[in-house]
C-alpha positions as CSV (number, residue, x, y, z in Angstrom):
1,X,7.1,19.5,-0.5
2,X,5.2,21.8,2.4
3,X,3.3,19.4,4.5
4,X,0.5,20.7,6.5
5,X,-0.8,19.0,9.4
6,X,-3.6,20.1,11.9
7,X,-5.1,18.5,14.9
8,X,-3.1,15.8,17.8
9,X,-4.3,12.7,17.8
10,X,-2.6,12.2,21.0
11,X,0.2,12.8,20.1
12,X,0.2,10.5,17.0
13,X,-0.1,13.5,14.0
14,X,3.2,14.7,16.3
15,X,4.9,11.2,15.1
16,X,3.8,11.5,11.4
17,X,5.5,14.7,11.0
18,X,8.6,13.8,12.3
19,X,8.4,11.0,9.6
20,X,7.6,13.0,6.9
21,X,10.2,15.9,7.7
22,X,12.7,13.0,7.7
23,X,11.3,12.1,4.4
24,X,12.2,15.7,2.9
25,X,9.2,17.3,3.6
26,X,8.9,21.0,4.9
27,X,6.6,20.3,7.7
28,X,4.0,22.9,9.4
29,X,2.1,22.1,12.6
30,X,-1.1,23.4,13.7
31,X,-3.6,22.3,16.2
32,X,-6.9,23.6,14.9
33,X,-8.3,24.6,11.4
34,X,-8.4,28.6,12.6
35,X,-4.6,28.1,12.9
36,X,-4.1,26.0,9.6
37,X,-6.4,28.7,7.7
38,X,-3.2,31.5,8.5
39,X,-1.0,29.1,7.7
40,X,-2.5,28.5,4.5
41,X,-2.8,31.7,3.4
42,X,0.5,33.0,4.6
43,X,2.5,30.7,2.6
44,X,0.9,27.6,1.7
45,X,0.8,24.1,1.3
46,X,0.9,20.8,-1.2
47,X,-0.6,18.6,1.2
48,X,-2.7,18.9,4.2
49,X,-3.2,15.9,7.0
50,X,-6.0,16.5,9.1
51,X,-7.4,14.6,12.2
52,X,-10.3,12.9,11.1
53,X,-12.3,14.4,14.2
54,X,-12.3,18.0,13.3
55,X,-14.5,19.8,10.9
56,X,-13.3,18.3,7.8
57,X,-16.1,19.4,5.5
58,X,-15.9,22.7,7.2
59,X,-12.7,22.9,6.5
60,X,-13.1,21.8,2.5
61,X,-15.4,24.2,1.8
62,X,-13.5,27.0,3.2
63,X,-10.4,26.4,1.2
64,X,-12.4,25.7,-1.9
65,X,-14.3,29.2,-1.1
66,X,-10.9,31.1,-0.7
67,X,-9.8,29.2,-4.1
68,X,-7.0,26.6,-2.4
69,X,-6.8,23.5,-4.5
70,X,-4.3,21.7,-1.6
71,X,-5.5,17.9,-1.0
72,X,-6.4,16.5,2.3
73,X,-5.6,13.5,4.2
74,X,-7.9,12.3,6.8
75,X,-5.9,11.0,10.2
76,X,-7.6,8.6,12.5
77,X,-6.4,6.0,15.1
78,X,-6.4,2.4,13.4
79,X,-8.2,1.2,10.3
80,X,-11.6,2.6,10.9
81,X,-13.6,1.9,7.8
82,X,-16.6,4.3,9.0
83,X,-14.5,7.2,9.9
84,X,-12.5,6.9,6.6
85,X,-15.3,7.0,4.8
86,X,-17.3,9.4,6.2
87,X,-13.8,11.5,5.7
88,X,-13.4,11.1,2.2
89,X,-17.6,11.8,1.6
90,X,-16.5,14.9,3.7
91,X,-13.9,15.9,0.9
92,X,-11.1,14.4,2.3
93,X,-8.6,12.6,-0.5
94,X,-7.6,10.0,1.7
95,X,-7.5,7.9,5.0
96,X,-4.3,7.3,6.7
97,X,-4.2,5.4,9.5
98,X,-2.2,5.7,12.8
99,X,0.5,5.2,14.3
100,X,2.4,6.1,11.9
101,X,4.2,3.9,9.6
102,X,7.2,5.2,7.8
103,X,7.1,3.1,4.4
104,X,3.0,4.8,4.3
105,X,4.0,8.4,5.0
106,X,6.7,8.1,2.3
107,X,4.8,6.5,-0.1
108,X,1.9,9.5,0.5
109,X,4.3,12.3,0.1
110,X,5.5,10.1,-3.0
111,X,2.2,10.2,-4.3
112,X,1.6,14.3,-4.1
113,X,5.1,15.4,-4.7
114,X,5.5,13.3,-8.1
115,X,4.5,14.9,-11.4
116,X,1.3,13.1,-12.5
117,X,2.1,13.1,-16.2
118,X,5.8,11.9,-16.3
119,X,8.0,13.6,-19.1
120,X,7.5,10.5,-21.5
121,X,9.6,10.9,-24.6
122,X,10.7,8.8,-27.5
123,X,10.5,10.8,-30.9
124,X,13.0,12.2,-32.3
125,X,11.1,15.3,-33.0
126,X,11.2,16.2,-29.5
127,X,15.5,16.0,-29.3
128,X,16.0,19.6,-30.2
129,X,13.0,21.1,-27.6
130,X,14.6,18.7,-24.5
131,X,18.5,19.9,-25.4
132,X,17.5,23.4,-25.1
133,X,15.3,23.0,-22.4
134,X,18.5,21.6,-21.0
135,X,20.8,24.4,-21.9
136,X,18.6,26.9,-20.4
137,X,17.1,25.2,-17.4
138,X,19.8,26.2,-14.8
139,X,19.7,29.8,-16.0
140,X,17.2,32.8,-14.6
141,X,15.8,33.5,-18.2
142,X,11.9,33.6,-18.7
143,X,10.7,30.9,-20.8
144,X,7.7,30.9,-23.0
145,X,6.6,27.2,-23.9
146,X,4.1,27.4,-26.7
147,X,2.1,24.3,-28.5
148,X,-1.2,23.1,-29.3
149,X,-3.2,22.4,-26.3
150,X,-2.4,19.2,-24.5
151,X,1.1,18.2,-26.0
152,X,2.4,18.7,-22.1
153,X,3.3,22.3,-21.7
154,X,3.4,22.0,-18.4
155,X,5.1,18.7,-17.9
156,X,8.0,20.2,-19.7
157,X,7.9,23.8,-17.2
158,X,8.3,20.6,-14.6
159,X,10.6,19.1,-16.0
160,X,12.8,22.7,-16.4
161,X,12.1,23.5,-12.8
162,X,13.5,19.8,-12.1
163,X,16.9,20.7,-13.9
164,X,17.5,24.2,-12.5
165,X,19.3,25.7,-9.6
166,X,15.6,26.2,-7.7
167,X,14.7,22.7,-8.0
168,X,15.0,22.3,-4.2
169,X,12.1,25.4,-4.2
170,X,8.6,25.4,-4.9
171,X,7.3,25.1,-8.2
172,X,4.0,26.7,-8.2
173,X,1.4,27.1,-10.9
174,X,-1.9,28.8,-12.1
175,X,-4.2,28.8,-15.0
176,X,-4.8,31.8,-15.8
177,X,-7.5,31.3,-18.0
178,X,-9.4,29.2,-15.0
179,X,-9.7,32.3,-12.8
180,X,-12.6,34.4,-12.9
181,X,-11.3,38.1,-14.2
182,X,-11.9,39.9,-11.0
183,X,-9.9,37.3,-8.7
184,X,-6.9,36.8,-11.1
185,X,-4.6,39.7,-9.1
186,X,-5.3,38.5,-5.9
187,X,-4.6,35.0,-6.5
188,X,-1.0,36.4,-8.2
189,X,-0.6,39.0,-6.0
190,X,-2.4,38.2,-2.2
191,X,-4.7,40.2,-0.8
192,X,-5.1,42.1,2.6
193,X,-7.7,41.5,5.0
194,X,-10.6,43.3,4.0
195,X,-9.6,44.9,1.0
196,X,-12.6,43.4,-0.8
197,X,-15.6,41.5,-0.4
198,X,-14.7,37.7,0.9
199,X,-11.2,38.9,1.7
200,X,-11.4,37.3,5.7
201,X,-7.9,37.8,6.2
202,X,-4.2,38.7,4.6
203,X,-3.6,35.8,1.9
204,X,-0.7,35.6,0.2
205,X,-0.7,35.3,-4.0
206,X,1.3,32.7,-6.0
207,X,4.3,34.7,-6.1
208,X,4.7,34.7,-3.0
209,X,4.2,31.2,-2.7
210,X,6.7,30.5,-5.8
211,X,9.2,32.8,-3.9
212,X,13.1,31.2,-4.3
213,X,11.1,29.0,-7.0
214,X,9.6,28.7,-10.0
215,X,6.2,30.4,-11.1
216,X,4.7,28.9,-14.1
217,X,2.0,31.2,-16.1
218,X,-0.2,28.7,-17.5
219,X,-2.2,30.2,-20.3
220,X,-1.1,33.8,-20.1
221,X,-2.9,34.3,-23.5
222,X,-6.0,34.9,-21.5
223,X,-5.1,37.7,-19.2
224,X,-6.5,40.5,-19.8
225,X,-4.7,44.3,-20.6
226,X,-5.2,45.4,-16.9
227,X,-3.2,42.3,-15.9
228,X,-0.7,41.9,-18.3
229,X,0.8,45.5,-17.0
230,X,0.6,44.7,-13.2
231,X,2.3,41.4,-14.2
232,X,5.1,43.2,-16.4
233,X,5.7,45.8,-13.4
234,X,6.1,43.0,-11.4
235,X,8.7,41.2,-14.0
236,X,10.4,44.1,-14.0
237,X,10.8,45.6,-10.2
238,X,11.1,42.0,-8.8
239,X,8.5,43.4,-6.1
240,X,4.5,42.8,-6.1
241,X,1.3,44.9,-3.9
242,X,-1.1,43.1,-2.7
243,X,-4.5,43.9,-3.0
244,X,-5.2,46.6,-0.7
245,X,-1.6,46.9,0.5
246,X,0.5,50.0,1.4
247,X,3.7,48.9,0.9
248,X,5.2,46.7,-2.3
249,X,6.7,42.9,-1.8
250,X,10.0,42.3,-2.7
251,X,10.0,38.4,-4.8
252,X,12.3,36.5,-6.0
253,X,11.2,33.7,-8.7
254,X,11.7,32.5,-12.4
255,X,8.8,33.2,-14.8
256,X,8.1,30.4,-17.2
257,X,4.5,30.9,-19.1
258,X,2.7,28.8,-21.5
259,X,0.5,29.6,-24.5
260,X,-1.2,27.5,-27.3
261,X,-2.0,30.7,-29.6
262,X,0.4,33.0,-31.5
263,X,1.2,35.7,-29.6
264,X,3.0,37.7,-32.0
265,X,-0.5,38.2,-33.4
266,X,-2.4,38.6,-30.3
267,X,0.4,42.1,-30.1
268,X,-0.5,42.6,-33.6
269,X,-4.4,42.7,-32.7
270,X,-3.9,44.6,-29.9
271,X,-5.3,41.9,-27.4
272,X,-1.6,41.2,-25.4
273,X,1.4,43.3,-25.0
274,X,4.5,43.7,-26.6
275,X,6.7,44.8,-23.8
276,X,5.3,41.7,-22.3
277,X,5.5,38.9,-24.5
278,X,9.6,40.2,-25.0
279,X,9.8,39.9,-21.0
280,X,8.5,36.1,-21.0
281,X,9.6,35.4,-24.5
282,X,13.7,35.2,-23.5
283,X,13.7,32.0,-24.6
284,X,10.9,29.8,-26.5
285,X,10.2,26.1,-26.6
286,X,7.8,25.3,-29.5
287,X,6.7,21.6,-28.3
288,X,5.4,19.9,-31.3
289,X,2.1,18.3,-32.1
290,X,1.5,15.0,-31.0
291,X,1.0,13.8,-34.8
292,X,4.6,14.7,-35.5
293,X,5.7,12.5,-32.7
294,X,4.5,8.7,-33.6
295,X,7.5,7.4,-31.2
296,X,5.5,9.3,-28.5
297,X,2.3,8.0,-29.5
298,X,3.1,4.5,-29.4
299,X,5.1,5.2,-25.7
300,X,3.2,7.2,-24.5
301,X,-0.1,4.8,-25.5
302,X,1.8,1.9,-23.4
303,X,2.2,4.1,-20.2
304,X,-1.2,4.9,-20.0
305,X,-2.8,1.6,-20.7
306,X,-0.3,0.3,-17.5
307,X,-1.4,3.5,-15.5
308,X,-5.2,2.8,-16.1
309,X,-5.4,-0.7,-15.9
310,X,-3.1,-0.8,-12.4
311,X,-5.4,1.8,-11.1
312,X,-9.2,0.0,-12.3
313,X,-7.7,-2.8,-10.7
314,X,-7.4,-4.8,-14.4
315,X,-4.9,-7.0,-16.1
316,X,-1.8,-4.7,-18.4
317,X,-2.5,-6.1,-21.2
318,X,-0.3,-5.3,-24.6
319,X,-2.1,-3.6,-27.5
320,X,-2.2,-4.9,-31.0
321,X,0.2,-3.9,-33.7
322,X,-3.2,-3.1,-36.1
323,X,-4.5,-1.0,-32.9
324,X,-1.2,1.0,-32.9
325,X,-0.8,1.6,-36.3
326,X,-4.8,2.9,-36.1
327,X,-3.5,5.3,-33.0
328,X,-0.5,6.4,-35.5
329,X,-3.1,7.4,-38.4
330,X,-5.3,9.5,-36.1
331,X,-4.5,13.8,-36.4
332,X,-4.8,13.4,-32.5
333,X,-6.3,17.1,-32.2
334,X,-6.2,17.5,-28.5
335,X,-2.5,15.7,-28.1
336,X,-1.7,14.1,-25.4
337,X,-4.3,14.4,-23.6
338,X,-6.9,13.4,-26.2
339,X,-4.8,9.9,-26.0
340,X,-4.8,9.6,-22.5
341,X,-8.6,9.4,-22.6
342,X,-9.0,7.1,-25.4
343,X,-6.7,4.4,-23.8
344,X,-8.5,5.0,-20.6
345,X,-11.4,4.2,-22.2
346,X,-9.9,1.0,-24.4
347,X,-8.5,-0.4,-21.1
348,X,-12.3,-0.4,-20.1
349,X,-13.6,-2.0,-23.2
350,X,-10.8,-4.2,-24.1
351,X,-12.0,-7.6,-23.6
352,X,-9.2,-10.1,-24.4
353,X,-5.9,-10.7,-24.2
354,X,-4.7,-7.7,-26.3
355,X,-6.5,-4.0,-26.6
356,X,-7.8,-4.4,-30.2
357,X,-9.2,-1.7,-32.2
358,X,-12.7,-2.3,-31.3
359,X,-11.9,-0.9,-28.1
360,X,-10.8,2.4,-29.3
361,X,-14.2,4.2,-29.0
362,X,-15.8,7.1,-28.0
363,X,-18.3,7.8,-25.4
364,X,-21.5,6.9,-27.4
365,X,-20.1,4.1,-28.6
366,X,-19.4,4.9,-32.5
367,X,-15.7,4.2,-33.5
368,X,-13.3,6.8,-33.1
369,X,-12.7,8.9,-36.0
370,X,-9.9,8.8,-38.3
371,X,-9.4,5.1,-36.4
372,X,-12.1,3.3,-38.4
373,X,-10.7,0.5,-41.6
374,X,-14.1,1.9,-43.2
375,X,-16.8,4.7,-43.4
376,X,-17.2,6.1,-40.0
377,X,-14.9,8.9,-40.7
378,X,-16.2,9.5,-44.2
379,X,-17.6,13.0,-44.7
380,X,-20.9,11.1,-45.7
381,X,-21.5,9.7,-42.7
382,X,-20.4,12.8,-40.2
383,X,-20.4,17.1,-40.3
384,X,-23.9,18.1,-42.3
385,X,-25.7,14.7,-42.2
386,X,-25.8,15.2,-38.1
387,X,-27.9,18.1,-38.2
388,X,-31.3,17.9,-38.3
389,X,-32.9,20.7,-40.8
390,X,-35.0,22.9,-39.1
391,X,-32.7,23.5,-36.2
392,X,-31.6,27.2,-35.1
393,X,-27.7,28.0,-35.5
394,X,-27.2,28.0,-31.6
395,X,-28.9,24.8,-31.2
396,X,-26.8,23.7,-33.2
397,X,-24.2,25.0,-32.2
398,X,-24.9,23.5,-28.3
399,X,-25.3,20.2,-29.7
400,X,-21.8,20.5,-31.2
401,X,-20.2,21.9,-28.2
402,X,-22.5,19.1,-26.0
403,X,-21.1,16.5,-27.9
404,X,-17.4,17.8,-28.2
405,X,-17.6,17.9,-24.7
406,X,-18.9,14.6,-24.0
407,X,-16.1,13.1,-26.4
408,X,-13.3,14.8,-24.1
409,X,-15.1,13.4,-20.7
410,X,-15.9,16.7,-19.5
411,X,-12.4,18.3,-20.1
412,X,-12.9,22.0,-20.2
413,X,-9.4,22.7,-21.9
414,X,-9.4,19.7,-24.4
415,X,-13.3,20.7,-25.7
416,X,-12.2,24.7,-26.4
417,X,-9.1,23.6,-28.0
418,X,-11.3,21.0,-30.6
419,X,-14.0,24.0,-30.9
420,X,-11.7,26.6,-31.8
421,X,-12.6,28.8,-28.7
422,X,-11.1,30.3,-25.4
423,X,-11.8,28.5,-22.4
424,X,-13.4,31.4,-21.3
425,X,-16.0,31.3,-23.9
426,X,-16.6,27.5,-24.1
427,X,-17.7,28.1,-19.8
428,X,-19.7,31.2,-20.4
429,X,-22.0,29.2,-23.1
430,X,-22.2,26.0,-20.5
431,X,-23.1,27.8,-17.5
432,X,-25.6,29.5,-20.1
433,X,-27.2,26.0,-21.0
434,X,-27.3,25.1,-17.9
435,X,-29.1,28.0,-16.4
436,X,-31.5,27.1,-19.6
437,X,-31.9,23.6,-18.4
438,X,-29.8,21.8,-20.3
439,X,-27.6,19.1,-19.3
440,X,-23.2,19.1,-19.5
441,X,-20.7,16.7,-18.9
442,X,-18.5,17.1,-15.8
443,X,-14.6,16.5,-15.4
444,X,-14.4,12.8,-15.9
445,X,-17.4,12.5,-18.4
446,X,-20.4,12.1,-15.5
447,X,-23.2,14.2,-16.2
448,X,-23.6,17.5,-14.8
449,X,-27.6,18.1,-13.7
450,X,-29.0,21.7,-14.3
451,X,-30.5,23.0,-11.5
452,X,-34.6,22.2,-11.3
C-alpha cells in the first residue's frame, strides 16, 4: 500500500511512518501540501496522513478538483476531540492520534488496504468462474469480466490481482463511465503541465500508477470511439503520451476490464471496437446473476447483516428461516449490491431477536417487492395504477427514475442498471432536474437540495 504523509509533528509523523513501513507499507514523506501535491500526481497514493495543523480543507478540495479520490487521516498530538473534529468537518476520514502506536497504524493501513466487499462465495454456480479465474490469474492475459451490474465484477478483478505474480504491485482502478468525456485520457494517460485548462502541473494517469500492476477497466462499455483506439495503441505498444507530451511512456501492466452489456453487439452496432474487445477479451469470466446463486444469497445476506450491525453499533442478530426463503424468491435485479442495501436497511428496522420479514423494506416504507406473502407485488397494485392520468411522459418518467433512485439509496450505478440506461444518461437527466428544481437522492439515500 503507498502511504502518504505530510507535515512533522515534531517529529511524531517521522515515528508513524517508520511503523507503517514496517507494517508493509510503501511510505512517502513530505513536509508541506505543495510537496505532497507532486507527490501525488507523480505517482500516487492509497492513503494520505496529514498533520491536523495544515490546510486540510485546502488540501481536500484540491485533490477533489484535480479528481484524486485518496483518503485522509488527520494527525494531531493526543486525543483532541476539537481538532479531530474540526479535521474530519474539513474532509478528513479520520483522527489518529499521536505518538504513535503500532497496533493503531496497523490496524489503519488494515482498514484501507483490505477489499471492502470480501470475495464471499458459497454456490455452486460460481465453481467453474473461481477455477478459471484460478488458472489464469498468474498469467499476463487480458481478462474481460462480464455480468449484470452489481454481481462483484470487481471483487473478482481483486481477487485475480490477489492470485497473480503482481500481487505485491498496485492494483489500480477506474470507472470509466464516472469520468466526464473530455477528462477520461488524462486520467488514463497523465497530463503535462499546462497542456489544458486546470492542468497546474505534470500528473501522472492510471497507468502509470498501475505500472508492475494491475489496471482494472471498469465499465469500458462506455468509452467512447476516440478512446477505445488511444487505449488499443496503448495495449498494443506497451507505451502511453500524456496529454501534451513529446515523447511516449513505456508501461508495464495487466489489463483486466469489466462490462455488464454484450459487447459482441456493441461491435455489431458500431458503438465499440472489434480489434478492441479481441485485445481485452483473451479470456472471459461470465459471473452469474445473483438469482442463480441462492447459496450466495443466504451467505452473503449473513455477512452483511454482521457488517452493518457491528458498524451502527447494534446487536448481530440471526435472520429468520421465513425471511431467507423471502430473500431466495426475490429476482434481486441489482445483485449484490441491491442485497447489501436491503439488509442494511433490515438491520435498522429489525426490532427483535431475529430480522423478520417485516424488516425487509424499502425506503418509503411499502414491502419490498417480490418479498411480500400477499398483493404488494401484484400487477394490480404497482406499474399503471402509480401514474396519475394527466401526467406528461417525462414527468413520468422523472417520477420513475426519482423513485428508482430513492429505492437504491442514491446509487448511481444500481438505478441505470434497474432503468435500463447508461450511467451516463441516468446523470445527464438528474443534473437536468436539478437545474429545474427538483430534488434527488444522494449516495447513501440523503436528499440532494437543488440549488435556490
Amino acid at each position: 500500500m503507498r502511504l502518504l504523509i505530510i507535515g512533522t509533528l515534531n517529529g511524531q509523523l517521522g515515528a508513524a511512518s517508520q511503523l507503517a513501513f514496517k507494517s508493509g507499507a510503501q511510505v512517502t514523506h513530505t513536509e508541506n501540501v505543495t510537496s505532497a501535491l507532486s507527490v501525488l500526481r507523480a505517482k500516487g497514493a492509497d492513503l494520505i496522513m496529514m498533520d491536523v495543523a495544515l490546510d486540510i480543507k485546502g488540501f481536500v478540495e484540491q485533490i477533489s478538483r484535480e479528481h484524486f479520490s485518496t483518503p485522509v487521516v488527520a494527525c494531531g498530538i493526543g486525543n483532541d476531540a476539537d481538532k479531530a473534529v474540526l479535521a474530519i468537518r474539513a474532509g478528513a476520514k479520520e483522527y489518529l492520534p499521536l505518538p504513535p502506536d503500532a497496533e493503531l497504524i496497523a490496524a489503519v493501513l488494515k482498514a484501507v488496504s483490505e477489499d471492502k466487499r470480501p470475495f464471499i462465495r458459497k454456490d455452486k454456480a460460481m465453481d467453474s468462474v473461481v477455477k478459471l479465474a484460478d488458472q489464469v490469474a498468474a498469467s499476463e492475459a487480458s481478462i474481460l469480466i462480464t455480468g449484470e451490474s452489481g454481481t462483484g465484477k470487481e471483487v473478482m478483478a481483486r481477487y485475480i490481482h490477489e492470485k497473480s505474480k503482481r500481487k505485491q504491485k498496485q492494483f489500480v482502478s477506474i470507472n470509466c463511465a464516472a469520468i466526464p468525456e473530455n477528462l477520461l485520457e488524462s486520467e488514463l494517460f497523465g497530463h503535462e503541465k499546462g497542456s489544458f485548462t486546470g492542468a497546474v502541473a505534470r500528473r501522472v494517469g492510471k497507468f502509470e500508477e498501475a505500472h508492475g500492476g494491475t489496471l482494472l477497466l471498469d465499465e469500458i462499455s462506455e468509452m467512447d470511439s476516440r478512446m477505445q483506439a488511444k487505449l488499443l495503441r496503448a495495449l498494443q505498444e506497451r507505451e502511453i503520451d500524456r496529454v501534451g507530451g513529446t515523447k511516449p511512456v513505456k508501461i508495464d501492466i495487466r489489463v483486466i476490464a469489466t462490462t455488464n452489456c454484450d459487447l459482441s453487439q456493441a461491435v455489431k452496432e458500431g458503438a465499440f471496437r472489434e480489434d478492441l474487445l479481441y485485445r481485452l477479451n483473451v479470456v472471459n469470466l461470465n459471473i452469474p446473476p445473483l438469482r442463480t446463486r441462492p447459496a450466495d444469497i443466504k451467505a452473503l445476506s449473513e455477512h452483511f447483516v454482521t457488517k452493518y450491525a457491528e458498524l451502527n453499533g447494534l446487536t448481530d442478530k440471526p435472520i429468520s428461516s421465513d425471511t431467507i426463503n423471502l430473500l431466495l424468491s426475490h429476482n434481486w435485479p441489482g445483485n449484490v449490491r441491491e442485497l447489501e442495501n436491503t439488509i442494511h436497511r433490515a438491520i435498522l428496522l429489525s426490532s427483535g431477536d431475529e430480522i423478520l420479514a417485516d424488516a425487509i423494506l424499502l425506503p418509503d416504507g411499502s414491502t419490498h417487492p417480490g418479498l411480500s406473502h400477499d398483493d404488494a407485488s401484484s400487477p394490480s397494485k404497482t406499474g399503471m395504477d402509480a401514474i396519475t392520468i394527466g401526467q406528461t411522459v417525462a414527468e413520468v418518467e422523472q417520477n420513475l427514475i426519482i423513485d428508482t433512485l430513492r429505492h437504491c439509496l442514491g446509487n448511481r450505478t444500481h438505478a441505470a442498471n434497474i432503468l435500463g440506461i447508461s450511467i451516463r444518461t441516468l446523470r445527464n437527466k438528474l443534473n437536468q432536474y436539478q437545474a429545474g428544481g427538483v430534488s434527488v437522492p444522494s449516495p447513501g439515500g440523503e436528499i440532494q437540495r437543488a440549488a435556490v
